[in-house]
C-alpha positions, 0 to 999 in steps of 0.5 A, a space after each residue: 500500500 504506497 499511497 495511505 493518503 489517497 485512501 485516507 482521503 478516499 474514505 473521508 469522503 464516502 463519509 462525508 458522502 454518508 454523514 456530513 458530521 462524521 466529527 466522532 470519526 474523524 480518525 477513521 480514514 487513517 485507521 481504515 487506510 492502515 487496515 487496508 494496508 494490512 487486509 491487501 499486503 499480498 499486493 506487496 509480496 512475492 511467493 518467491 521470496 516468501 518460500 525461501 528455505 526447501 529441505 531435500 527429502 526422500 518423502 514421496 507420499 501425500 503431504 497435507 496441511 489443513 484448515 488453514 484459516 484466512 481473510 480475504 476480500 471479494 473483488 466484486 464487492 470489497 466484503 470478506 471472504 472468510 475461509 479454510 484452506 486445505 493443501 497437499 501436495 507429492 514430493 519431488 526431492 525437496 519439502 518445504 515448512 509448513 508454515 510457508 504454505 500458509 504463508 503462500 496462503 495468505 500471500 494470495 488471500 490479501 488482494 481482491 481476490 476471487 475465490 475460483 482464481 486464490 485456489 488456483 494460484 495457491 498450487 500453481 505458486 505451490 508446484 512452481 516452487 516445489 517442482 512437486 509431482 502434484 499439488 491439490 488445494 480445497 478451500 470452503 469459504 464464506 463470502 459476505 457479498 451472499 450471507 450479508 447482503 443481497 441474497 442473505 444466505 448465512 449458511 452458504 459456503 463456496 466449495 473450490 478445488 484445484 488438482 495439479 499432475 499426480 493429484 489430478 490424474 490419480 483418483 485413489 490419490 486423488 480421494 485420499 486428500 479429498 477423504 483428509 481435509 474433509 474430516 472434522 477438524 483434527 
């Protein structure tokens, strides 16, 4: 986020558009321009850099990492996308830690996102990185723009998967990662 006072003055002025006596929120631009730098850092980020540290391994089975929770905002409507993100991936010589998965996640989770594109950029970035055999990623997601506004469905959940080599053609592989993430919560 390089230029914090456009926003803040942006906002001022749907304020002022809202409420010309906004006085009790007079601090409210900077501090929606400082959540905006927070919600949308993925703009600032390279997954390149963000995944810095691979270990050579022998492992070749399925690796997942599961409810991984995340923010994101709908491109459409600049509301929440508040969801979980599962991630696995067959290693090809080298691994990575787990917590660079989830960063990755968040990497592309802070931009206005589309949940059908975050789900792809999560392994496309993922298989890049790793030269894995194959890298899955399922997110379930709740987008705002549906359980608070318009059509005011709560209970409504956006169901998104993207499967890469192994993982896309081998179906008993397939369903193993599918079978996993789809547990309660463990």
């Amino acid at each position: 986020m390089n230029d914090i006072k456009n926003i803040e003055e942006s906002v001022r002025q749907i304020l002022n558009t809202l409420d010309p006596n906004f006085g009790e929120m007079e601090k409210t631009p900077a501090r929606v321009a400082k959540v905006c730098g927070e919600l949308f850092s993925g703009y600032g980020q390279d997954p390149a850099k963000v995944v810095n540290a691979f270990y050579n391994s022998e492992m070749n089975e399925l690796v997942i990492l599961k409810n991984i929770d995340f923010e994101s905002c709908c491109e459409h409507h600049m509301v929440p996308i508040v969801g979980v993100a599962s991630v696995g991936y067959v290693p090809r010589g080298k691994i990575v830690g787990a917590s660079k998965i989830v960063r990755i996640v968040d990497c592309f989770a802070h931009k206005l996102q589309l949940q059908e594109r975050l789900t792809m950029e999560i392994a496309q970035c993922l298989e890049t990185l790793l030269d894995s055999l194959g890298v899955a990623v399922l997110i379930v997601a709740e987008h705002f723009c549906i359980s608070h506004c318009g059509v005011k469905k709560p209970h409504a959940r956006l169901v998104t998967r993207y499967f890469t080599g192994i993982l896309k053609d081998n179906y008993q592989l397939r369903m193993e990662f599918l079978q996993e993430v789809m547990e309660k919560r463990t």
